[in-house]
N, C-alpha and C positions, 0 to 999 in steps of 0.2 A: 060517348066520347065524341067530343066537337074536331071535327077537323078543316082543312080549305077548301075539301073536295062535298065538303056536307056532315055528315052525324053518321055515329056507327053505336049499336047498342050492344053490351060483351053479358053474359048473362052466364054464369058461374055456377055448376053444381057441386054434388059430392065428391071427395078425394078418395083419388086411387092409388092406394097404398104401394103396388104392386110396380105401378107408373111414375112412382111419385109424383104427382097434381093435383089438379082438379080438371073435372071435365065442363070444357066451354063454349056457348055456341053464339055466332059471330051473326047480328042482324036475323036470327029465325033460321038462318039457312040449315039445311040439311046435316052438313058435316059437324060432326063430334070433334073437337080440337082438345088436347089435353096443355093447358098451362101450371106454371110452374105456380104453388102454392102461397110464394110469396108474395104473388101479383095481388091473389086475393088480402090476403093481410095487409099491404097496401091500402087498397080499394077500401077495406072496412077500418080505418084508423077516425078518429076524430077530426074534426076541425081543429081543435084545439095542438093536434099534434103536428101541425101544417107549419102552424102560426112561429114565429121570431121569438125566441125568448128571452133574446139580450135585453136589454134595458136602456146599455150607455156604450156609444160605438165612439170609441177615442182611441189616440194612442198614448201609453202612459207615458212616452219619454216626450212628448210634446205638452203636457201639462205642468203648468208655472206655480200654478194657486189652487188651493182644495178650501174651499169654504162651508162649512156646516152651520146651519140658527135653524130654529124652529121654534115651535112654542114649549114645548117642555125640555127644551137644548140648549144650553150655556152657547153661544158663538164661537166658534174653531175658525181658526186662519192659519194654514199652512202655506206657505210661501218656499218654493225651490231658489235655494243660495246657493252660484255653482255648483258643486256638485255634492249638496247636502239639504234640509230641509229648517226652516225656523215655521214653530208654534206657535200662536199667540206672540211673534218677537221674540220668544227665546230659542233658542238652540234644539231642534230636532232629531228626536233617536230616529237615522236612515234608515235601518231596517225594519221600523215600528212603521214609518209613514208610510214606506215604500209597499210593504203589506198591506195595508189602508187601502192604497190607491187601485193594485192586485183588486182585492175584494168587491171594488169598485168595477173595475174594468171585465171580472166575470162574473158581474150582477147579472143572478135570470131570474125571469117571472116563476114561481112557483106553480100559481096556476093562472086562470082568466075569468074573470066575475061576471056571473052570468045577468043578474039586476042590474038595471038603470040606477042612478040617483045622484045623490049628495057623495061622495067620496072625499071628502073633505082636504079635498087639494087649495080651496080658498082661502083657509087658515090651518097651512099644514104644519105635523106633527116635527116634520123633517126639512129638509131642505138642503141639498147636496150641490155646489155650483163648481166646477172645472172649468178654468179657464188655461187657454193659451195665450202666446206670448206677442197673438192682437190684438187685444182688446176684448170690447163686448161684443164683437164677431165671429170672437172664437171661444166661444164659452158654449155649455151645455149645461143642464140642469134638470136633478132628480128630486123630484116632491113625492114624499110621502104622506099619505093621510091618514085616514077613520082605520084605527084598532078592527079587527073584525075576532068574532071569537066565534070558531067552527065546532057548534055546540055536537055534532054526530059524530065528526074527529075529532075532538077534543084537542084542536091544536090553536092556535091565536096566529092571523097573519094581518098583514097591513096594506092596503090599498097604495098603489105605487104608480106613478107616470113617467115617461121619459122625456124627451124631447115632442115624440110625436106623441102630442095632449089627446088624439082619439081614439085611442087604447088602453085604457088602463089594466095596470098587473094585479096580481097577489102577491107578497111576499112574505116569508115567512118569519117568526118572532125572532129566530135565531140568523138569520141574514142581517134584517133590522138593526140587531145588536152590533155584527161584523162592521156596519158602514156606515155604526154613529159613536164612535170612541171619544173617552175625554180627552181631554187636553191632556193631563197627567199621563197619559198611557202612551203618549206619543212622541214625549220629552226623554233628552236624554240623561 
């Protein structure tokens, strides 16, 4: 443990059922300390359980325009009209778009891809743009890429970036689906 005063090392044994802890001893010293067992369960989580797993940090009543294209994605353009939504120019079912935007706004990374590579955010699958009502100032954008198919889980998820392009997500097939709807589905 880095501190201003210098470094301290905690060093963790067996739990005492009796005391509920663990017993811990602070830099070598002598003394037996008993901490609380949560410390340690802490201490042993992953990196990954550290990490941010939003995706897309907005707020939904300040978003004008929801834009969807990709390469195997028809174009979607939802446009906010006072206080309703047009699709493609026509007439938006509220509560279809308004869920859309939801699914969006609690987009998390499923998991975090532990290979380098090609993720195929250069010609993506997807392509999510939110815009506010400044322009190309106020916009954000979600690129989905490369299918990944997790042959030991048997589940299919999709490479995902947010805004901050040095991280890329995992996301799962069924999210995928959530926050790339046709056009028809969001008509009223």
């Amino acid at each position: 443990i880095a501190y201003a005063g210098g470094e301290l090392t905690l060093s963790l044994g067996a739990t005492n059922g009796y005391l509920g802890g663990r017993y811990a001893i602070l830099n070598g010293r002598p003394e037996v300390q008993i901490v609380p067992s949560e410390l340690f369960e802490a201490i042993n989580r992953s990196r990954d359980d550290f990490r941010l797993r939003r995706l897309l940090n907005f707020t939904a009543q300040k978003v004008s325009e929801i834009e969807l294209s990709g390469e195997r994605h028809e174009r979607l353009v939802a446009k906010r009209v006072g206080d309703g939504w047009t699709v493609n120019g026509r007439p938006g079912s509220q509560p279809f778009v308004e869920a859309w935007l939801k699914s969006l706004a609690e987009l998390k990374a499923d998991a975090f891809p532990e290979e380098g590579g090609d993720y195929g955010f250069g010609r993506p699958v997807l392509r999510v743009t939110l815009k506010g009502g400044r322009g190309a100032a106020d916009q954000i954008s979600l690129l989905v890429g490369k299918r990944v198919e997790l042959i030991d889980q048997g589940r299919i998820r999709y490479y995902a970036v947010g805004p901050d392009v040095s991280q890329p997500f995992l996301i799962s097939s069924e999210v995928f689906r959530r926050i790339s709807p046709r056009a028809e589905a969001l008509l009223e």
